[in-house]
Each structure stands twice: as structure tokens, then as C-alpha cells.
C-alpha positions as CSV (number, residue, x, y, z in Angstrom):
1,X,62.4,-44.6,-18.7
2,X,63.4,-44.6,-22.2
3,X,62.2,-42.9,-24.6
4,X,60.4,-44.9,-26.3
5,X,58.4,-45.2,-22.8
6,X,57.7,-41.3,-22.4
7,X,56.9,-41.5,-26.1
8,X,52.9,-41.9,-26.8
9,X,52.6,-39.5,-23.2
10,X,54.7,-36.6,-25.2
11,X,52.4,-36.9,-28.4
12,X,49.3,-37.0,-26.4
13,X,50.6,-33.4,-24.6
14,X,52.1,-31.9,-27.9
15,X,48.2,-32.5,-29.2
16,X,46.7,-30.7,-26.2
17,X,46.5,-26.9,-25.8
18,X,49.2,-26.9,-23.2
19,X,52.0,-23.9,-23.1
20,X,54.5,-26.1,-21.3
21,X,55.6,-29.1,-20.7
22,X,57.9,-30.0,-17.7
23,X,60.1,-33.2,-17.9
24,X,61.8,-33.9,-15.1
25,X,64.5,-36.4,-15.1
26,X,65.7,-38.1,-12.0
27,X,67.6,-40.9,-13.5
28,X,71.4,-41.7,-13.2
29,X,71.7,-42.3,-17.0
30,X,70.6,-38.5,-18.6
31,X,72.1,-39.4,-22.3
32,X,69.6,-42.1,-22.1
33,X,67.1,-39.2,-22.8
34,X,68.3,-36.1,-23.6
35,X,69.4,-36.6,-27.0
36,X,65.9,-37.9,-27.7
37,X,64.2,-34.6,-26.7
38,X,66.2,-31.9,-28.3
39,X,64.4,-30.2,-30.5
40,X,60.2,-30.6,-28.6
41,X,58.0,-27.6,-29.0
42,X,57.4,-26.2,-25.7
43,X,59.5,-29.3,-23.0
44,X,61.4,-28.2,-20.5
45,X,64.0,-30.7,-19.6
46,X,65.3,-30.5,-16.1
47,X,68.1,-33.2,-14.5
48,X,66.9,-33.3,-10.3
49,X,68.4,-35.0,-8.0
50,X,66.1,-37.9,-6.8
51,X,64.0,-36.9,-4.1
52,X,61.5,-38.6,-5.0
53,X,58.1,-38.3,-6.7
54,X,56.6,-35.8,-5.0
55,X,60.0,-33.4,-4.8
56,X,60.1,-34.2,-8.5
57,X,56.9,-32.7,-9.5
58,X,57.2,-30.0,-7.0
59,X,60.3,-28.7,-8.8
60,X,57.8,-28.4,-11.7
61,X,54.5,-26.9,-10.3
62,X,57.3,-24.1,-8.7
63,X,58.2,-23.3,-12.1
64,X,54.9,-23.3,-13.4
65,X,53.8,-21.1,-10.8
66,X,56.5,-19.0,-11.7
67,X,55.2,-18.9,-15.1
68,X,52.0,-17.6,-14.0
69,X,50.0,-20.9,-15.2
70,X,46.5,-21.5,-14.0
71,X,46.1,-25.1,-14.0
72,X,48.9,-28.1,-13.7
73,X,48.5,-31.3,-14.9
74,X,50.6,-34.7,-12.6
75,X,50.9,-37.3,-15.0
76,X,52.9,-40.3,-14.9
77,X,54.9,-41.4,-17.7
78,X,53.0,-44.2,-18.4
79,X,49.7,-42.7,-19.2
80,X,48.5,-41.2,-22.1
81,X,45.1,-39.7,-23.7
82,X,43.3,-37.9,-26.8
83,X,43.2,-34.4,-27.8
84,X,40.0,-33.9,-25.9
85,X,41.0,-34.6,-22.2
86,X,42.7,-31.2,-21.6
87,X,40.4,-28.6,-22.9
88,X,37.3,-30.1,-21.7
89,X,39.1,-30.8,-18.1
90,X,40.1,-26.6,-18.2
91,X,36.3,-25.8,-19.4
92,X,34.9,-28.1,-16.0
93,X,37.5,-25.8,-14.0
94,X,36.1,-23.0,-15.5
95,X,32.9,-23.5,-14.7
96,X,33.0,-24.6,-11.3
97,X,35.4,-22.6,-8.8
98,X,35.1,-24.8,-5.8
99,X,37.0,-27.9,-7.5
100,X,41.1,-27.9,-7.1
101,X,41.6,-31.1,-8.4
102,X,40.4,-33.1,-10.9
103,X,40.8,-37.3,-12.3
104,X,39.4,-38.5,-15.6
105,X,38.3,-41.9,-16.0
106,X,41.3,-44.1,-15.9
107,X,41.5,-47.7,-17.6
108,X,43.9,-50.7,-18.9
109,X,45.8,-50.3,-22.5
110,X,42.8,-53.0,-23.3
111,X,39.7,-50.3,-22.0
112,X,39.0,-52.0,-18.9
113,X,38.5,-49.9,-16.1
114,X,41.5,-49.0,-13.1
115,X,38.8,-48.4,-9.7
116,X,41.7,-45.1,-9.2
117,X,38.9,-43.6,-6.7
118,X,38.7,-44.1,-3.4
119,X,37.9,-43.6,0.0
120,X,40.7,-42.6,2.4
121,X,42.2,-45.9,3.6
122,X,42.4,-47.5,7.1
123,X,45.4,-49.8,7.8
124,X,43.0,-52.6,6.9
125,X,42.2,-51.6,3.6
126,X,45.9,-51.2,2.5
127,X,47.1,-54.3,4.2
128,X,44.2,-56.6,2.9
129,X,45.4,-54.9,-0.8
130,X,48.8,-56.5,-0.5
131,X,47.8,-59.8,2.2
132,X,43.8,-61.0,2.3
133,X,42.2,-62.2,0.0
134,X,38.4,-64.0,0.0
135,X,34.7,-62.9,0.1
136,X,35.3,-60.3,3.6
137,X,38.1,-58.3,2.0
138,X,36.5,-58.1,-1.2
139,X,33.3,-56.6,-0.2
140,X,35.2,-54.1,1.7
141,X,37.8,-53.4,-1.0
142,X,34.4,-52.8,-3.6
143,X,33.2,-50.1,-1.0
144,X,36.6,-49.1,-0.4
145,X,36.7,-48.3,-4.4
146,X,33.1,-46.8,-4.7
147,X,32.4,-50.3,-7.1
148,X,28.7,-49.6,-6.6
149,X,29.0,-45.6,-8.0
150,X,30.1,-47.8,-11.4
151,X,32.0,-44.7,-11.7
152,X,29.3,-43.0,-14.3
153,X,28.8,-39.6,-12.5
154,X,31.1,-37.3,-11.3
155,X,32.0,-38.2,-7.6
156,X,33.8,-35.5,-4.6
157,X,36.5,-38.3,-3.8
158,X,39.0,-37.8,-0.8
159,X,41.3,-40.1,-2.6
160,X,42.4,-39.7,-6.1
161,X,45.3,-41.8,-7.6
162,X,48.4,-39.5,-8.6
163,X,48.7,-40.8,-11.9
164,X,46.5,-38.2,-13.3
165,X,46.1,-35.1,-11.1
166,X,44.5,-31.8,-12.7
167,X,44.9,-29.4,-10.3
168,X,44.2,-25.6,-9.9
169,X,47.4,-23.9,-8.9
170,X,45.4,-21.7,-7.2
171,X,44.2,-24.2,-4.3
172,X,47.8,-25.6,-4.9
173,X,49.6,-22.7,-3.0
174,X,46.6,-22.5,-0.5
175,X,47.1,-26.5,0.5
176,X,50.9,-27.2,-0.3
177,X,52.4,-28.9,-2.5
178,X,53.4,-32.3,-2.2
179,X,55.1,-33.3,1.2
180,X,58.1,-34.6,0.4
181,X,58.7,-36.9,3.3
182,X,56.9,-39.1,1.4
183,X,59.9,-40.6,-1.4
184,X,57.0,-42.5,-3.4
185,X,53.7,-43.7,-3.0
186,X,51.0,-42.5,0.3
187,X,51.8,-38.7,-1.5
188,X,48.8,-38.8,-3.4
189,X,46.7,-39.8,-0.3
190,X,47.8,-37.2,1.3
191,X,47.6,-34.3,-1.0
192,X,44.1,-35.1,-2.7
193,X,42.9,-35.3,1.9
194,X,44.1,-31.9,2.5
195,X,43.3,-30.1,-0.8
196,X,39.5,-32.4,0.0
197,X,39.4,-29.6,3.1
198,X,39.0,-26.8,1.0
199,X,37.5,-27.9,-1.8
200,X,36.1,-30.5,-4.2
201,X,38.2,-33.2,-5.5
202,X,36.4,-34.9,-8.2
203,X,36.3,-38.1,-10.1
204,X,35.3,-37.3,-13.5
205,X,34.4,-39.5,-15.9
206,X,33.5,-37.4,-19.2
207,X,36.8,-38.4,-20.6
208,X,38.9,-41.3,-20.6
209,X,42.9,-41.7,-20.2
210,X,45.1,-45.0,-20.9
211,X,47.7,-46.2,-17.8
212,X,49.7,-48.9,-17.7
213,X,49.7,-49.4,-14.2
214,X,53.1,-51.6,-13.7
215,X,52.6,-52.3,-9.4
216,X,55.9,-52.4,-9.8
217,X,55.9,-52.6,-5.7
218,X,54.6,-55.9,-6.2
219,X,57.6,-56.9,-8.0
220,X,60.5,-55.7,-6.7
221,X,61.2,-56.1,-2.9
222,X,63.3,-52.4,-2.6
223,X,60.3,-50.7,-3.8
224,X,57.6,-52.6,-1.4
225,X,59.9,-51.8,1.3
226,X,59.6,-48.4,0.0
227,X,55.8,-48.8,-0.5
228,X,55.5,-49.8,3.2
229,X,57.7,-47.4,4.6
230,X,55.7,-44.4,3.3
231,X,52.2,-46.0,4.3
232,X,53.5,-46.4,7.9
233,X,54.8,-42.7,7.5
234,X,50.9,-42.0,6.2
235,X,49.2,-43.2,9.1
236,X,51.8,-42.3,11.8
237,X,50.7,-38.4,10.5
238,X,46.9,-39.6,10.5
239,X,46.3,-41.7,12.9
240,X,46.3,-45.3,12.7
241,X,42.7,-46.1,13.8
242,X,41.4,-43.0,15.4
243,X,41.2,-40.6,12.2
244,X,38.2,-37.9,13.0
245,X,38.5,-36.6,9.7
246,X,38.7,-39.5,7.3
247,X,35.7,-41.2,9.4
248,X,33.3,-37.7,8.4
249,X,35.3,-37.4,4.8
250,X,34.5,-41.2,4.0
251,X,30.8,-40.9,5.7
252,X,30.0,-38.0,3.2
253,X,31.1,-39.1,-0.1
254,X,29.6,-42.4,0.7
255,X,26.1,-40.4,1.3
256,X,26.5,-38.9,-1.7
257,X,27.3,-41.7,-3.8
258,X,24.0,-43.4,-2.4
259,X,21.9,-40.9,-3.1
260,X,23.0,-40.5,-6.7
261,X,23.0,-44.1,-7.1
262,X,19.3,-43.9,-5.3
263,X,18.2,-41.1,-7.7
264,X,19.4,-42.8,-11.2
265,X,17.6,-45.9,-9.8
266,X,14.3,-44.5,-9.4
267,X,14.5,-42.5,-12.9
């Protein structure tokens, strides 16, 4: 990433009320940015070796531990947002104890909205994303999304996209961090399903953040191998088609959204 790509995601943190700032670069090229960033209230620049997306953010949420931080914020560097995402994500923390992780609202540079929560996947549901397409696979990718929640009301997801994770630090050290077997993509799956054990990991639509959302593993065949590779890694861990847990995780959010969907219907 160049600067000019980390850009708009530095001015949206430098106008939210957070003490630190975390930027860790795995690149081969480091004069590409670190000229750039001399000089930024409150970054930490760090060169990593590349181990990959979730080692690169647990090098991070160590040191923010370390720092004695309450919350943590996983953002890509293609996102950014307004000065009131932070606090009032913090304030809903606050307030309710049981949640360790928390998405906004997620949508397109041009408003329209990324489906970012989900059910936890069977193999069908990820292969039919990348192979089927037609009337069968798209009314199981709408429930696979929650498309009938129209994401208006907070939902207890078991799968949040990694873009954007809010997460209590907390509930962080009682789950684990990211596993770092996975090099990139299948790590977000896997840390929003076990911190979904122990407590609520909710959708929350109150505010609104802006990703560009490359699918850059559609494009490049080195990083849909990669793509691949780590969902096969997912499900060897899970369980292909017998998966106990994702069966009673997916059963109960999908009750819930009903019966919210159900109540706002007959208001």
C-alpha cells in the first residue's frame, strides 16, 4: 500500500478518540512508507516479517495489551469512517458487557451496502460464492447473508467480516488471538466462531464505515490459491459437513432474526 492508500484511514483514526495507532508494515519496500509517516500523533510504525494477516495484527493487539488498552479496533487499510464511529462503538461496549466484538454497518465508496454478516459457512456456501450461480444459490447465499434482517437492528452474528473488528481485549485473551495458521482469509471465520462461544458478536448498524472491498482473490490466481488453501484449512479444523456447533450457532441467530423481523412486522 502507498500512502496515499492508507491515507483517508489515517485521518479518519487521527479524528477518533483513539490513544494509539498501530501500523504494521509487512511489505518488502519500507521507504515506500516510512518517510510518509514521520512525524503522526500517536502511530506506531512497526516493519514484521510477513506472516500473514492475522500474525500481523496479533503483533499489534500484544502491544496494545501491553499498553493496558481496553478495546482494539482490526481495520483494513482500505476502510475508512467519521468521527462518530469510535466513541459511540466504546459507549455500546460500555453498556453491554457480554459483547466482545463488534461490526458497524459496512457499504461501497458509493453507500450501497457490503452483506459483511453472516452465518458460519458450509463448504457449499463458500464454493457456490466463487462457482454457482442461478436462482438455488442465490436464495441460499440471501439466507447465508441474513438479506431478509435488511441489516436495520443489531444482530448476534457468528460470522463477522475482519475488515472492521471492535473487539474487547478482555474477551480477546480469554478466546485467543488470531490463529495464525491461517496466512489470509478463513481467520475472521474463525475468530468471530470462538469468541461467538463466550459472548455476543454483534452486527451493528448505528453507524456506518466506507470499504473498498478489492476481492482481490478474484483477480489474482496466487492469492485464490491462497484463498482456497486456508478455507480447506477452515473446515479440516471444523468439519466439513458434520459441524455440531455451527448447525446450533446458525439455528439460533436465524431464530432471532425471525422473530425481530416477525415483531417489526406486526408493529
Amino acid at each position: 500500500s502507498s500512502f496515499s492508500d492508507i491515507e483517508p484511514l489515517l485521518q479518519s483514526l487521527a479524528a477518533s478518540p483513539v490513544a494509539l495507532v498501530y501500523l504494521i508494515d509487512h511489505s518488502d519496500k519500507p521507504h515506500l512508507l516510512e518517510s510518509e509517516l514521520v512525524g503522526l500523533p500517536a502511530l506506531r510504525y512497526h516493519r514484521h516479517v510477513n506472516n500473514g494477516y492475522g500474525g500481523g495484527h496479533n503483533y499489534a493487539i500484544r502491544m496494545a495489551i501491553e499498553a493496558g488498552s481496553d478495546f482494539h479496533l482490526v481495520v483494513n487499510p482500505d476502510v475508512w469512517f467519521g468521527p462518530e464511529v469510535v466513541p459511540q462503538l466504546v459507549a455500546f461496549m460500555q453498556q453491554h458487557s457480554q459483547v466482545g466484538m463488534l461490526m458497524p454497518k459496512v457499504c461501497f465508496p458509493n453507500g450501497s451496502l457490503q452483506p459483511l454478516v453472516k452465518l458460519l459457512p458450509t463448504p457449499l456456501d463458500l464454493f457456490g460464492r466463487f462457482c454457482l450461480r442461478g436462482l438455488f444459490f442465490g436464495k441460499r447465499n440471501a439466507r447465508f447473508e441474513l438479506r431478509h434482517s435488511g441489516y436495520s437492528f443489531p444482530i448476534n452474528a457468528p460470522y463477522l467480516s475482519g475488515c472492521f473488528m471492535f473487539l474487547r481485549l478482555s474477551a480477546l485473551a480469554q478466546v485467543g488471538l488470531f490463529d495464525e495458521r491461517y496466512f489470509m482469509y478463513a481467520e475472521d471465520i474463525d475468530l468471530t466462531r470462538r469468541m461467538h462461544r463466550c459472548y455476543q458478536t454483534i452486527f451493528y448498524p448505528s453507524v456506518t464505515i466506507y470499504h473498498r472491498f478489492n476481492r482481490q482473490s478474484r483477480r489474482s490466481l496466487r492469492l485464490f490459491f491462497i484463498h482456497f488453501t486456508n478455507i480447506v484449512r477452515y473446515f479440516n479444523r471444523y468439519g466439513w459437513f458434520s459441524d455440531a456447533e455451527r448447525r446450533l450457532f446458525n439455528e439460533r441467530c436465524l431464530a432471532e432474526v425471525r422473530a425481530h423481523v416477525s415483531q417489526s412486522d406486526n408493529i
